[in-house]
C-alpha positions in Angstrom: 35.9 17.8 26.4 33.2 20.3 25.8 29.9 18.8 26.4 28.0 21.3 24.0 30.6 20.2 21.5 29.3 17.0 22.3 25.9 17.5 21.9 26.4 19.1 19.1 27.9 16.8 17.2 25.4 13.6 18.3 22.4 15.5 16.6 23.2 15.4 13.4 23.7 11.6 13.6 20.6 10.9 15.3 18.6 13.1 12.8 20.3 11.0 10.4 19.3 8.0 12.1 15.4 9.2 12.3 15.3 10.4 8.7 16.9 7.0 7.4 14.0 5.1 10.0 11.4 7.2 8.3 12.7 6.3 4.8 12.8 2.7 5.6 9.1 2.4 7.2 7.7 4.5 4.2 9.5 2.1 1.3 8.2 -1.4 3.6 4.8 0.3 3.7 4.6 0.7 0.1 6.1 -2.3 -0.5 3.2 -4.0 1.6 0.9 -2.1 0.1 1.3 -3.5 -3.1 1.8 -7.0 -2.0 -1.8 -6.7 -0.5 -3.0 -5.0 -3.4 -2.0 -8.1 -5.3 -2.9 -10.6 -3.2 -6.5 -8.8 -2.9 -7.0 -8.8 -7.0 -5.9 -12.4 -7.0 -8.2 -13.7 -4.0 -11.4 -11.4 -5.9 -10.6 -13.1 -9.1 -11.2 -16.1 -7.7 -14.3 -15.2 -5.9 -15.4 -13.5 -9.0 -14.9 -17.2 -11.0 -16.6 -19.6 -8.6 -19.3 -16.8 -8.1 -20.2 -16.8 -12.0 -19.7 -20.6 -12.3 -22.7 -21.1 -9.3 -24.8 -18.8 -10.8 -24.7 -20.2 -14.2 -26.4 -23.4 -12.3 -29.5 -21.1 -11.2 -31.5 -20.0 -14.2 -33.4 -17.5 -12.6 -30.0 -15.9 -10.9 -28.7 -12.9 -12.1 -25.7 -11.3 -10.5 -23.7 -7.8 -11.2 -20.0 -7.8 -12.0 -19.1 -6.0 -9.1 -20.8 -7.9 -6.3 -19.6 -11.3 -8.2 -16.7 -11.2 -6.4 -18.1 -10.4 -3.3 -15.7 -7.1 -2.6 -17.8 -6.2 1.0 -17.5 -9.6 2.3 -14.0 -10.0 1.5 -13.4 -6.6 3.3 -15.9 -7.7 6.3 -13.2 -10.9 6.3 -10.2 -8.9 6.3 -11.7 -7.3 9.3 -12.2 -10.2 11.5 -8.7 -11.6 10.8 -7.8 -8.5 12.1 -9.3 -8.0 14.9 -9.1 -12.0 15.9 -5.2 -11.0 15.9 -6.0 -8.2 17.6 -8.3 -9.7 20.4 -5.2 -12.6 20.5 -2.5 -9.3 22.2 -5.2 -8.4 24.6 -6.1 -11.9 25.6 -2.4 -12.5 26.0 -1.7 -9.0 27.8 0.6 -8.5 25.1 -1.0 -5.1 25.0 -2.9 -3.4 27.6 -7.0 -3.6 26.7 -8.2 -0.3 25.3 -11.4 1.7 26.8 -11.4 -0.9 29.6 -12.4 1.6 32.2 -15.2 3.2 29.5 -16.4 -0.2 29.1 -16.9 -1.5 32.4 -18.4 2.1 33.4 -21.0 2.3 30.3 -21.9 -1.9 31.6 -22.8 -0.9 34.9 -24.8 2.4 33.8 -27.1 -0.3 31.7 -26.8 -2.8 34.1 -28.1 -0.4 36.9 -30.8 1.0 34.3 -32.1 -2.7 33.7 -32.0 -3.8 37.0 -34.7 -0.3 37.5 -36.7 -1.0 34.4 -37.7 -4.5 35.9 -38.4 -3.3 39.5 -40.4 -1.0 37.6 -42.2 -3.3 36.0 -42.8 -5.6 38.8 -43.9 -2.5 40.9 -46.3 -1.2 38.0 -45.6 2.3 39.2 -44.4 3.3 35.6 -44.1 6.9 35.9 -42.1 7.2 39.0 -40.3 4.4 39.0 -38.9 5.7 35.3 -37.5 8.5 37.3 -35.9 6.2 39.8 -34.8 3.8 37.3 -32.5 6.2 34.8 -29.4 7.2 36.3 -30.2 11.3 37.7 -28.3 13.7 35.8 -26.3 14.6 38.7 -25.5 11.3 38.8 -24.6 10.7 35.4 -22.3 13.5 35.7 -20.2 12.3 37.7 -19.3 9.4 35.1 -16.7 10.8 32.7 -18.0 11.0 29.3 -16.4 8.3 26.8 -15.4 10.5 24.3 -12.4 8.5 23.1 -15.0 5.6 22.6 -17.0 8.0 20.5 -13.7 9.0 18.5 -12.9 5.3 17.8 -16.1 4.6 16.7 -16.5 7.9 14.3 -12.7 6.7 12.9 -13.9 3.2 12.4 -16.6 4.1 10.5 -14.2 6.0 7.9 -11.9 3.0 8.2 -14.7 1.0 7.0 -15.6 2.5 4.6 -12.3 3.7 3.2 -11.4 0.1 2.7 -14.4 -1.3 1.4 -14.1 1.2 -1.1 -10.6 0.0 -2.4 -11.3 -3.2 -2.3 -14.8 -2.3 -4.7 -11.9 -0.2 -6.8 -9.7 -3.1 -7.2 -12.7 -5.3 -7.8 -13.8 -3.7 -10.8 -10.4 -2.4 -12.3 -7.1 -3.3 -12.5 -4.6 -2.7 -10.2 -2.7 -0.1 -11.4 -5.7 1.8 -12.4 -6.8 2.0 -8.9 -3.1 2.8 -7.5 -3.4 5.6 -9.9 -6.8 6.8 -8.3 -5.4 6.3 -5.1 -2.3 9.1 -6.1 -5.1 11.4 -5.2 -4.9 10.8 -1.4 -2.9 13.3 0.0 -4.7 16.3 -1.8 -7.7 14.9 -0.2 -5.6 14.8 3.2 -4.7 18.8 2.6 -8.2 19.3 1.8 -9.9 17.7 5.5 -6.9 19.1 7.3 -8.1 22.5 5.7 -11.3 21.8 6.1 -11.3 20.0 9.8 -8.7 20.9 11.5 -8.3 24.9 9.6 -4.4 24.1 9.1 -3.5 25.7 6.0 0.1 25.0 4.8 2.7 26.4 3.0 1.8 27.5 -0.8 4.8 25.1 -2.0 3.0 22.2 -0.6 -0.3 22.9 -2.6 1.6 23.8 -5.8 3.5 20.2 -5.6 0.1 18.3 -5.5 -1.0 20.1 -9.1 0.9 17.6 -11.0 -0.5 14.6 -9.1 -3.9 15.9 -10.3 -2.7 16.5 -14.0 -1.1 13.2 -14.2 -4.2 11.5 -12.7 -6.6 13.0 -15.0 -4.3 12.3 -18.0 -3.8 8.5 -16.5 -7.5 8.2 -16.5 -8.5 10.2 -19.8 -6.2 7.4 -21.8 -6.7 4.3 -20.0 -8.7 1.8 -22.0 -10.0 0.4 -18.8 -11.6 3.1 -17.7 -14.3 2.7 -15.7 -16.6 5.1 -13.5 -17.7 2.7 -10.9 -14.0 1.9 -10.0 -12.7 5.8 -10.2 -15.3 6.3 -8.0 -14.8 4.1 -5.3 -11.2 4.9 -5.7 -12.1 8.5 -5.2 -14.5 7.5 -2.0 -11.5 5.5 -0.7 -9.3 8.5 -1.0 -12.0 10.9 1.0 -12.6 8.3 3.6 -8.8 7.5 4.5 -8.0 11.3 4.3 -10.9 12.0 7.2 -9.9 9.1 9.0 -6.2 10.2 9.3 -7.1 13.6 10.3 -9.6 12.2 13.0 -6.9 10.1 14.2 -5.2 12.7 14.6 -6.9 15.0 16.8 -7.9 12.0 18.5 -4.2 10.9 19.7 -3.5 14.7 20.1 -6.7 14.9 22.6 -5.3 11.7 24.5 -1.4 13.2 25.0 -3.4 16.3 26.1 -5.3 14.7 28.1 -2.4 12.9 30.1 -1.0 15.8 30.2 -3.8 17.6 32.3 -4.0 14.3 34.7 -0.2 14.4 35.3 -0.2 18.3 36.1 -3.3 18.6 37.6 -3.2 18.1 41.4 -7.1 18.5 41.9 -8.2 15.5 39.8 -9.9 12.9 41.8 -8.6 9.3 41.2 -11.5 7.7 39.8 -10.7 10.3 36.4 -7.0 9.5 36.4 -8.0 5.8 36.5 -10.6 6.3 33.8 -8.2 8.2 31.0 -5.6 6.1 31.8 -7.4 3.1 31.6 -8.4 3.9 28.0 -4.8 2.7 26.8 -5.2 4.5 23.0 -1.5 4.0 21.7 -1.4 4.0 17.8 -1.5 0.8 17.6 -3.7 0.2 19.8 -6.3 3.1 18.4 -6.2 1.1 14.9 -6.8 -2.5 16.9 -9.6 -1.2 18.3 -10.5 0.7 14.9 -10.3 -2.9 13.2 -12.8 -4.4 16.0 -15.1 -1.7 14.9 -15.3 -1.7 11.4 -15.8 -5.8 11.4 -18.8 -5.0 13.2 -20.2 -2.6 11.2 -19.1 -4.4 8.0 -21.1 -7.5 9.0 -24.1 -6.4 8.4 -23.1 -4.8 5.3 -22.2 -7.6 3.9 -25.5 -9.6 4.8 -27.2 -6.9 3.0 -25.5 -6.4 -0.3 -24.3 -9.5 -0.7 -26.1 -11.8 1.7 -28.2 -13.3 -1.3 -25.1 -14.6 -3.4 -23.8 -16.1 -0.2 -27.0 -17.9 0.6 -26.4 -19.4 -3.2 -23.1 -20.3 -2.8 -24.4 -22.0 1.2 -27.1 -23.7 -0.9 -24.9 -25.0 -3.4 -22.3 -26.7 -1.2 
């Protein structure tokens, strides 16, 4: 038997077999997407209800529709399930710990720089012992710069706010208002990848999105629910999401590349190869670690927007 005959005839089936995989993880995405969606609505509306009911105790209280049902906490919640589960794999060595290596090196750069600001101190010889203290700059060269650390962080930050956004959308709308908002995401995505990463794609691809826009804008002109605070977030969800995927991007293409230079590249010393590889960013690990981020960042958020209501609600119970 021929085996380019053979060949031949196997790749149709397993393009096939990766089309129908495609097709299958886009329709159980959507299909999540909506049972979140719901689930979301339903848990604000409740929020929204006990909210309203506490404050109606409080005479002098006066709270806003939208941060009734608390949209920012919920969000900074949905965060710290997330990373809990997250922290879980990595406890468990389900998955390999990301930015190990970058975490152990930045904690013994400021545990070396401590340990110099208090013989300093002790010494009272500020000026030169400042010099002593702070790693040298031939020193600090010589530990690899985090830069996947940084790119995690600058992803997390759109993750954040991306979904803090949509859940703000959802808070103040319905939900099929804010799905149809939320139509307008992959414009946005042609528009950073344009923008970011100078990709321009074919005409055809631009000319499909045209009727997206027209039956947004027609959705929104005749809805009777309209409402500018929820297109808006919508819209802010919709930027933040389409940066964030296009970060993400460059980010797992900088990591293969990376790899890729290690592996081929003879002259490396160890101490690199252990560094990148140590960094572990697989997709899903790159959005574990995103998670972990945003919960931080969204904590304080929440304290400041909404950290009076919740101080009612602490007061009340």
């Amino acid at each position: 038997m021929n085996p380019r005959l053979s060949a031949n005839t196997k790749m149709p089936i397993d393009v096939l077999r990766n089309n129908f995989q495609v097709i299958c993880l886009f329709a159980l995405w959507f299909a999540l997407n909506i049972l979140y969606n719901i689930t979301n609505k339903w848990a604000l509306e409740d929020v929204r209800e006990k909210v309203i009911e506490a404050a109606s105790q409080q005479n002098d209280f006066e709270v806003s529709y939208l941060s009734s049902s608390l949209p920012i906490t919920i969000g900074c919640i949905q965060f710290g399930i997330g990373s809990a589960y997250a922290c879980f794999l990595w406890l468990l060595r389900i998955r390999p710990v990301p930015h190990a290596d970058e975490l152990s090196r930045g904690m013994t750069v400021v545990k070396r720089n401590c340990i110099g600001l208090v013989r300093m101190i002790r010494s009272a010889q500020l000026t030169e012992s400042f010099r002593i203290a702070i790693v040298s700059p031939r020193e600090r060269s010589n530990i690899p710069s985090p830069a996947t650390l940084r790119d995690t962080s600058k992803i997390a930050v759109y993750h954040t706010f991306g979904q803090l956004c949509t859940i703000m959308s959802l808070s103040t709308n319905s939900i099929s208002f804010a799905h149809v908002i939320k139509a307008m995401e992959p414009l946005f995505s042609a528009v950073a990848s344009w923008l970011v990463l100078g990709q321009v794609m074919n005409i055809r691809v631009y000319m499909s999105l045209l009727p997206v826009v027209f039956g947004v804008a027609l959705a929104c002109a005749g809805a009777k629910e309209f409402s500018w605070v929820s297109f808006w977030s919508g819209m802010g969800s919709n930027a933040f999401f389409a940066m964030r995927g296009v970060v993400s991007k460059t980010v797992m293409e900088k990591s293969v590349s990376q790899r890729a230079r290690i592996i081929n590249d003879a002259d490396v010393d160890q101490r690199e190869r252990g560094y990148l590889h140590g960094s572990q960013m697989s997709p899903a690990n790159l959005f574990a670690a995103v998670t972990c981020v945003s919960f931080l960042l969204s904590i304080p958020l929440a304290l400041i927007s909404e950290g009076s209501i919740l101080k009612m609600l602490a007061n009340q119970s």
